[in-house]
C-alpha positions as CSV (number, residue, x, y, z in Angstrom):
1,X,-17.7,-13.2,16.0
2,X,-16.7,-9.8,16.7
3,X,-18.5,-6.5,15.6
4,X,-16.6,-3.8,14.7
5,X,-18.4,-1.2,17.0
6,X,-15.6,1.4,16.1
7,X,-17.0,1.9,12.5
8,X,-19.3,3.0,10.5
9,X,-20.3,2.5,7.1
10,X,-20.7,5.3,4.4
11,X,-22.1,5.1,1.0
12,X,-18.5,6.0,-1.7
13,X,-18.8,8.9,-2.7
14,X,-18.8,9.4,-7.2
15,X,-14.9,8.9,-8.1
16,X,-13.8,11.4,-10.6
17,X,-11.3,9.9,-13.4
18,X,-8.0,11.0,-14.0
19,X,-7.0,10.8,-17.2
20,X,-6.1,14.4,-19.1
21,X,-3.0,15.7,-16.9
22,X,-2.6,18.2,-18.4
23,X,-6.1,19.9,-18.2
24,X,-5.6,18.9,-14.1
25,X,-2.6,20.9,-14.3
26,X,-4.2,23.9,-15.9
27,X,-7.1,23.3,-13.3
28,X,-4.5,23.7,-10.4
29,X,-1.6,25.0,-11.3
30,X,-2.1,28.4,-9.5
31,X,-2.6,26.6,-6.3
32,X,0.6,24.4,-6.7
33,X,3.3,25.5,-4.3
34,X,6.4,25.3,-5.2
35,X,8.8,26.3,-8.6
36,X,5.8,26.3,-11.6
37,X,8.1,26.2,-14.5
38,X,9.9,23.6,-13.3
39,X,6.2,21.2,-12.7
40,X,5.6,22.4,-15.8
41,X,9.0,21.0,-17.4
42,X,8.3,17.4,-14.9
43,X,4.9,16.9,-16.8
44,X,5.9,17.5,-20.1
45,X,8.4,15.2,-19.4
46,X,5.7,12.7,-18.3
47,X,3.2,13.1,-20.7
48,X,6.4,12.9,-23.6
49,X,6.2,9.2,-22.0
50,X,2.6,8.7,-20.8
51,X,1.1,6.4,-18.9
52,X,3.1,3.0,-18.5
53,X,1.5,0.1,-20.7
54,X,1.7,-4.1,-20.4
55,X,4.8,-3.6,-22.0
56,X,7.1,-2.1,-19.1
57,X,7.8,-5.2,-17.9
58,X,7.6,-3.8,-14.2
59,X,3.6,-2.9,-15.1
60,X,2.7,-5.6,-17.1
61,X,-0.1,-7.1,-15.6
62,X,-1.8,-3.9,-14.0
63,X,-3.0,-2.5,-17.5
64,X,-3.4,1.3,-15.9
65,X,-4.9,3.1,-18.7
66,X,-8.2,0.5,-19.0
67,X,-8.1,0.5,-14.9
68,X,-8.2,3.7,-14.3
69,X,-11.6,4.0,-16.8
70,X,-12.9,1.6,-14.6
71,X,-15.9,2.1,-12.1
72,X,-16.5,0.8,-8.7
73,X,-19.4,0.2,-6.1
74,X,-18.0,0.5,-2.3
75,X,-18.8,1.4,0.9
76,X,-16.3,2.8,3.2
77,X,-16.5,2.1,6.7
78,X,-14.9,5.3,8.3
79,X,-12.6,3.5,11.4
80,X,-11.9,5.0,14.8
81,X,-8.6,4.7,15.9
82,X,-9.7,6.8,19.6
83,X,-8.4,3.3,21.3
84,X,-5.5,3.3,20.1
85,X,-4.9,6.6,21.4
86,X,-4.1,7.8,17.6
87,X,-2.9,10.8,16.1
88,X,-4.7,12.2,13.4
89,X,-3.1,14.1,9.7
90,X,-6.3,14.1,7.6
91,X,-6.0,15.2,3.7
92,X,-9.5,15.4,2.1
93,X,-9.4,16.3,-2.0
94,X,-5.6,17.1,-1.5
95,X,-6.0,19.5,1.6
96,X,-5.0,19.4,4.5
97,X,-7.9,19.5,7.5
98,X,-6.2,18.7,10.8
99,X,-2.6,17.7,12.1
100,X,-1.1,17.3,15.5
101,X,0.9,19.0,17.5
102,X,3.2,16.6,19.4
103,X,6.2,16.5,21.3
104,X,8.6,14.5,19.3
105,X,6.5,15.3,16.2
106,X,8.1,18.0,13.7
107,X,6.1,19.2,11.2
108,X,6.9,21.5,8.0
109,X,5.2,22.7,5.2
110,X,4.6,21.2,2.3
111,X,6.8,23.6,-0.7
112,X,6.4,21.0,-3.4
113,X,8.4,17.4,-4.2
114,X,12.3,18.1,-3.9
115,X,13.1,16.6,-7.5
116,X,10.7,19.2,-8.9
117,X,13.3,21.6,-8.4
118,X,15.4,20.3,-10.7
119,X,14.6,19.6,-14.2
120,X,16.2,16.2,-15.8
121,X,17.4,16.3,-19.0
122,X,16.1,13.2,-20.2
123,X,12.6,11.9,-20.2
124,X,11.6,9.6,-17.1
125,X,11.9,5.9,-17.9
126,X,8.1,4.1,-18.3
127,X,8.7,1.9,-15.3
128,X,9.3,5.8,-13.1
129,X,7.2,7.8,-14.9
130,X,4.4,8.1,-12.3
131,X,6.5,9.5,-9.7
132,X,6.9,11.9,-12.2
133,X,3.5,12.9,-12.8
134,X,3.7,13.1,-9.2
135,X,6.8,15.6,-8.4
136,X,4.8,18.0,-11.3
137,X,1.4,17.5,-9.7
138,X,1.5,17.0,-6.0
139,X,-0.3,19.6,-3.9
140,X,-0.1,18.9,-0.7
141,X,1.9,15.9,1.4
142,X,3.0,15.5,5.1
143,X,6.5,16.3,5.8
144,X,7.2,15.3,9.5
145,X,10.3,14.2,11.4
146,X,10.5,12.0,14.4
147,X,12.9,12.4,17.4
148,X,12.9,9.5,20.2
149,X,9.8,7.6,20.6
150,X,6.5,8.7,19.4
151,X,4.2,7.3,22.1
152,X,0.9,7.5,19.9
153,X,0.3,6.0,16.5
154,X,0.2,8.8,13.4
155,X,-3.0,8.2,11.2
156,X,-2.2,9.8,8.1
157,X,-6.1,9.6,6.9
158,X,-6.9,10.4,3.2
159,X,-10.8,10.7,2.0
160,X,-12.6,13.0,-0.7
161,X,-13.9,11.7,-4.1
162,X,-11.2,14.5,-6.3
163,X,-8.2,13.6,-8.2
164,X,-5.1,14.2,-6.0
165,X,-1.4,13.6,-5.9
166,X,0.3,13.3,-2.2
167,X,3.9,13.4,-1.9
168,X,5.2,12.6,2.0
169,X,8.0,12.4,3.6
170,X,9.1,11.0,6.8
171,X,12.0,11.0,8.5
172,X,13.1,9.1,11.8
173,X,16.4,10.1,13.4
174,X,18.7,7.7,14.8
175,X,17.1,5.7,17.6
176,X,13.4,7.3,17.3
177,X,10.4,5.0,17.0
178,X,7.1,5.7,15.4
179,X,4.2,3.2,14.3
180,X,2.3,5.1,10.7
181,X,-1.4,4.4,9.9
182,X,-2.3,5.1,6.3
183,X,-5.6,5.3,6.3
184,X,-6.5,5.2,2.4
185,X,-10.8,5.8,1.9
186,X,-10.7,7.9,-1.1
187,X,-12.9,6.9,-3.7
188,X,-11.5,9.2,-6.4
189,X,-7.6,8.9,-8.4
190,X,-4.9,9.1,-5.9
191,X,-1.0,9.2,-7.0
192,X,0.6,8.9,-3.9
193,X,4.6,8.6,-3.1
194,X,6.0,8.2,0.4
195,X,9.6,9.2,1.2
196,X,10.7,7.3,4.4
197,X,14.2,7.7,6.1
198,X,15.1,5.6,9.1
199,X,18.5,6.4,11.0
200,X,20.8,4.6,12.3
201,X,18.8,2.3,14.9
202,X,15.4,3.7,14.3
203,X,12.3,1.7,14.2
204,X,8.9,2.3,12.1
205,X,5.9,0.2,11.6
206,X,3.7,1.3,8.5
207,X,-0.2,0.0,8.6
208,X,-1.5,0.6,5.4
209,X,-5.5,0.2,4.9
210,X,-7.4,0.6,1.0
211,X,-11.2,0.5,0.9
212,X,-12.0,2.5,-2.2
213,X,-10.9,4.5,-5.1
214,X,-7.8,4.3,-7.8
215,X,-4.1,4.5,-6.0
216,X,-1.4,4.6,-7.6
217,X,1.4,4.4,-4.7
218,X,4.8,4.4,-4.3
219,X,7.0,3.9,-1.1
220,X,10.9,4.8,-1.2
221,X,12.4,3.2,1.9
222,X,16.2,3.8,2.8
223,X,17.6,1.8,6.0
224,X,20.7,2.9,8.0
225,X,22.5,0.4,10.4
226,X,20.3,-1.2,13.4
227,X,17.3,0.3,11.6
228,X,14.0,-1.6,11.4
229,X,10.7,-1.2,9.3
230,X,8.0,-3.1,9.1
231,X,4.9,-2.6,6.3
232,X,1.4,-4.7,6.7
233,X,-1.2,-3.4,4.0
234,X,-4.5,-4.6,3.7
235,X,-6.7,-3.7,0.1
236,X,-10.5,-4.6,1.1
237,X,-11.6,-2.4,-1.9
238,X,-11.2,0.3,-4.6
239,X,-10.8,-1.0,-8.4
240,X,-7.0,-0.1,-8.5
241,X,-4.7,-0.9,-5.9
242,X,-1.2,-0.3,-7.1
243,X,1.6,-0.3,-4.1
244,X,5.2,-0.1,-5.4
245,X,7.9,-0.6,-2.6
246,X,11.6,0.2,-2.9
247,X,13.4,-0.4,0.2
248,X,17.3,-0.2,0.6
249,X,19.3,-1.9,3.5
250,X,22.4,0.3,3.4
251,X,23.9,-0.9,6.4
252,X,24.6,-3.9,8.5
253,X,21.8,-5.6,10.7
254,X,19.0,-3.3,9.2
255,X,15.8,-5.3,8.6
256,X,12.9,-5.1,6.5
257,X,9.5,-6.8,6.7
258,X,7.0,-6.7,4.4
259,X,3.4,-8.3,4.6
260,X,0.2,-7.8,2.7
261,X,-3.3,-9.1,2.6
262,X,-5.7,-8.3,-0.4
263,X,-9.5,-9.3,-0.1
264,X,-10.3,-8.5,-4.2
265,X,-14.6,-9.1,-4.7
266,X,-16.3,-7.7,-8.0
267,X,-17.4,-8.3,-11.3
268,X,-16.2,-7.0,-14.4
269,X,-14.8,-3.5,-14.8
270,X,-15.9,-3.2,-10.8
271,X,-14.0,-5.8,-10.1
272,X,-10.3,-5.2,-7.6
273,X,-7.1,-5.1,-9.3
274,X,-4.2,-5.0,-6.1
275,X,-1.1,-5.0,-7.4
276,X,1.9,-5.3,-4.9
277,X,5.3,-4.7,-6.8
278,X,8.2,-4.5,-4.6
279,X,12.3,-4.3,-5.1
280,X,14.3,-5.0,-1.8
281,X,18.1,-4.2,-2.1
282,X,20.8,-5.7,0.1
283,X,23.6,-3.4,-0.2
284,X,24.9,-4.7,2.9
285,X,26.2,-7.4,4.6
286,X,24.2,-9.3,7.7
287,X,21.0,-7.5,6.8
288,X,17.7,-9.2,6.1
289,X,14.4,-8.7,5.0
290,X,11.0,-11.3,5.1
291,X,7.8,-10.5,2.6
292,X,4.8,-12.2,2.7
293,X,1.5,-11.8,0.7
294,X,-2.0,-13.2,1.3
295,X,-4.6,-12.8,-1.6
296,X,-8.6,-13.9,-1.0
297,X,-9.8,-13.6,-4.2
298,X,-13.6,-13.4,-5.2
299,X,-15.6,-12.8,-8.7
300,X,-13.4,-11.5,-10.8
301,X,-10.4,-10.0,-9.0
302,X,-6.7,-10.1,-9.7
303,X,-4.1,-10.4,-7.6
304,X,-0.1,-9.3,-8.6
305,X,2.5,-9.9,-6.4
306,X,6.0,-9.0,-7.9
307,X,8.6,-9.1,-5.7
308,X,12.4,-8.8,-6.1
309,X,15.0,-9.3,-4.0
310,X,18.5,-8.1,-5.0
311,X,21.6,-9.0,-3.2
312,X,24.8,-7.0,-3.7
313,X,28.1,-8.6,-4.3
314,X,30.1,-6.8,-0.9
315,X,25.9,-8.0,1.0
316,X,27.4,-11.2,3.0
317,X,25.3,-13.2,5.3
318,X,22.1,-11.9,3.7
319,X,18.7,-13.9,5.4
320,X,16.0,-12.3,3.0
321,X,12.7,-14.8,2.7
322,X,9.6,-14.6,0.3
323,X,6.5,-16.0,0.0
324,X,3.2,-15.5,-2.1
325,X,0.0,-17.4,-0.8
326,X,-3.9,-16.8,-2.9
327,X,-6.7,-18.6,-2.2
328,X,-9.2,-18.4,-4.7
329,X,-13.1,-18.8,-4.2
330,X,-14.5,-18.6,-8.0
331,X,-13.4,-19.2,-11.1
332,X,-12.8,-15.5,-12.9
333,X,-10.6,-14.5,-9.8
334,X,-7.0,-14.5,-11.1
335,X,-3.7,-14.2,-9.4
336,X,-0.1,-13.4,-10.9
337,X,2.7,-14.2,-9.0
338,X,6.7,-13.6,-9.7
339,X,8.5,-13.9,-7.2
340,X,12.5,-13.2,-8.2
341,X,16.1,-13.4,-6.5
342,X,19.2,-11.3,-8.3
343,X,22.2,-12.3,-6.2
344,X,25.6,-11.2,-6.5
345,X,26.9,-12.7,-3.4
346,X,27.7,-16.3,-2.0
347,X,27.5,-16.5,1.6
348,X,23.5,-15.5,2.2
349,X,20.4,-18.0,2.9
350,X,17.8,-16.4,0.6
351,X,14.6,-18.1,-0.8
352,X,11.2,-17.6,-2.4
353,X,7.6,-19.6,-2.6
354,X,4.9,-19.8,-4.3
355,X,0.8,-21.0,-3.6
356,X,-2.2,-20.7,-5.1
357,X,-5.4,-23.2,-4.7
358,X,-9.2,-22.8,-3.7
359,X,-10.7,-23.3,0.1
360,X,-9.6,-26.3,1.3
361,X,-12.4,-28.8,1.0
362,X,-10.5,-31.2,3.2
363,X,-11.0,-28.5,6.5
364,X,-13.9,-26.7,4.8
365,X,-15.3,-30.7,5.7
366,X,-13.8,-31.3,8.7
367,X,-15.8,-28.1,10.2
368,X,-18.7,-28.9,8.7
369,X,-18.4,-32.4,10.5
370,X,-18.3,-30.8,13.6
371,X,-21.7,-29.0,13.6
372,X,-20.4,-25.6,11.8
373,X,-23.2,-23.9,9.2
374,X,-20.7,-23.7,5.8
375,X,-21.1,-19.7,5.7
376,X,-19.2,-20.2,8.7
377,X,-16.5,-22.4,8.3
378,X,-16.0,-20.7,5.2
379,X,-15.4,-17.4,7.8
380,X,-13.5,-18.6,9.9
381,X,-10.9,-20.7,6.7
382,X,-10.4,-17.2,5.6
383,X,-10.0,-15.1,8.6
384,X,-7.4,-17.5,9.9
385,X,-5.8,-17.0,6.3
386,X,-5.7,-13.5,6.6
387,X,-4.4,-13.7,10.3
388,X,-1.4,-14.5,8.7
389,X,-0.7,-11.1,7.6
390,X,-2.8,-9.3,11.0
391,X,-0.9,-11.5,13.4
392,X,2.8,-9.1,12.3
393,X,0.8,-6.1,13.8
394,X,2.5,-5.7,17.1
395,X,0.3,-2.7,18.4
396,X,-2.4,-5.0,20.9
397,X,-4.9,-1.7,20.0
398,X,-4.3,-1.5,16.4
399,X,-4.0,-5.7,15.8
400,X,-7.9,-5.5,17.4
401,X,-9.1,-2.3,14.9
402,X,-7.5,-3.8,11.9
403,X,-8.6,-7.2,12.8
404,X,-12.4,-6.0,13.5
405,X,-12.2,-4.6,10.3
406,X,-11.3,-7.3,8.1
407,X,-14.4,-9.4,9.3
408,X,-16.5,-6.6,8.4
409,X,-14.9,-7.4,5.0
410,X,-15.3,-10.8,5.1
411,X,-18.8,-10.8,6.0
412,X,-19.2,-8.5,3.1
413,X,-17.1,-10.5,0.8
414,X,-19.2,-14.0,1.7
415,X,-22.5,-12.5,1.7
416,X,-24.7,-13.2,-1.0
417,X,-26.2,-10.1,-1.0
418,X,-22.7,-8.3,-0.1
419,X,-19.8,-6.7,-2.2
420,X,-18.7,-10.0,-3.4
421,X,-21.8,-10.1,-4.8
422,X,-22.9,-6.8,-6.4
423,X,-19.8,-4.8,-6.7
């Protein structure tokens, strides 16, 4: 078994709630860049529509109000990505402490989300309403733009225990390549929304790593022709794990790949809650798209995996392919899957799945049978589960730092005297 030598681990630092906008807004406000009257505007707006509830059908089974009350109890182990040869953006309690300086690389300051600027006349809708909490309260986000290749992985690295809203924005021009770490080991309330836009022919890969905290996130993806993105997540910890996705294919032979992998431990109010909600749009024809989602659930953790997949009536010769997968190792875990198709089109080769079921006592025995200690087979039935979702990382360095850290979480998970245990 390998030791993940390029990590250590670090006791989670107190979370601090966030629940009373507006008194965060008073708190900040003077620091907020940007147009103040129109945040202002933005949060009443949001707080006219507060926090979504199990009725927005898009939010139904992440309750957020309760959640984000919630406690937790977990370490962080703080990963080095030196061998990959990474670049480093690194926000700590919203601020930003380092950020390279690249060819390739353009960076610009952060003035504030661009919607801010413009006050709607009607309220937000429940199922939007947190990227509107976010355009009145973000402080700080990255705002880069990539030209050619970027020969280095970007690790966009958030920490701090402090409530904080992030609002990024990447941009790829046609033909560049880039390959995103974010690096998620705040323990504290983090709203997060990440604007990516890939020109025609450009290619990025986003790795996506929770260990702690409450996030609240939210990814708006736009595709030109040729273009290519690729998203692997892995939750390992935090109470609230909330990733929203909306990708568009706007032209033909983009594709989209989306894969996740949630190891949710815990009991009671401590207990994870990743919650994986994504809308793919096929506006085009001869695009395609493939999700995947791998859920190890332990004490009493819940898994959601929404997915939709939306095929437009001119999108011909559509290949888009979606699967859900949870294996569940006692009986208060809990997994919700709904998977959905919405096509408008004829000519396209689209399909979902569905599975859920405990180890598999059939190879848990087999292993057994051939001299292996049960703690062990039990490793190794779940790391090859999770491989699933590693195995899409095409970066050798990054596959291995990733990889070395899910055993950590494994081990931690399976231990009786680990997080599966006690958090």
């Amino acid at each position: 078994m390998r030791i993940i030598s390029a990590a250590r681990t670090q006791p989670a630092r107190e979370a601090k709630p966030m629940l009373d906008a507006q008194s965060h807004f008073e708190q900040i406000r003077d620091t907020l860049p940007g147009d103040g009257p129109a945040r202002a505007a933005r949060l009443a707006a949001a707080e006219a529509v507060g926090l979504p509830t199990r009725r927005v059908e898009s939010w139904h089974y992440t309750d957020l109000a309760r959640l984000l009350k919630s406690g937790e109890a977990t370490s962080v182990h703080t990963v080095d990505f030196s061998s990959a040869k990474a670049l480093e953006a690194h926000f700590e309690d919203g601020v930003l402490l380092s950020s390279p300086q690249v060819e390739g690389l353009t960076l610009a300051p952060f003035v504030g989300a661009p919607e801010a600027a413009a006050v709607a006349p009607e309220a937000p809708s429940p199922d939007t309403v947190m990227a509107t909490y976010n355009q009145a309260l973000a402080q700080n986000g990255l705002v880069a733009q990539v030209s050619g290749t970027l020969a280095q992985p970007l690790v966009l690295r958030t920490s701090g225990a402090e409530p904080v809203h992030l609002a990024h924005k990447i941009t790829l021009a046609a033909g560049a390549k880039a390959v995103l770490v974010d690096d998620h080991m705040a323990t504290g309330y983090a709203n997060v929304v990440l604007d990516i836009t890939l020109g025609e022919g450009a290619e990025l890969t986003l790795l996506r790593s929770q260990q702690a905290g409450h996030q609240v996130g939210l990814s708006r993806v736009t595709l030109a022709e040729g273009a290519r993105y690729k998203s692997v997540a892995l939750v390992s910890g935090g109470t609230l794990a909330r990733q929203e996705a909306h990708v568009t294919l706007r032209a033909a032979s983009a594709h989209a790949e989306l894969h996740s992998a949630v190891l949710g431990h815990g009991l009671s109010k401590a207990a994870t809650h990743a919650d994986f909600t994504y809308v793919i749009e096929h506006q085009a024809a001869d695009t395609s798209s493939h999700t995947s989602a791998y859920n190890v659930l332990d004490g009493d953790a819940r898994g959601v995996f929404q997915g939709k997949i939306i095929v437009r009536p001119d999108a011909q010769r559509v290949d888009a392919q979606m699967q859900t997968r949870a294996m569940m190792l006692s009986q208060g875990a809990e997994m919700d899957a709904k998977p959905e198709l919405e096509i408008y089109a004829d000519d396209v080769v689209c399909a979902h799945g569905s599975a859920i079921g405990e180890l598999d006592r059939d190879a848990l025995f087999f292993l057994r049978s051939r001299g292996l200690e049960e703690a062990t087979a039990r490793h190794l039935l779940v790391a090859a589960f999770l491989q699933q979702v590693i195995s899409h990382i095409d970066d050798e360095a990054l596959s291995e730092i990733i990889g070395a850290l899910v055993e950590v979480k494994i081990n931690a998970l399976l231990s009786p005297l680990g997080e599966g245990a006690n958090s």
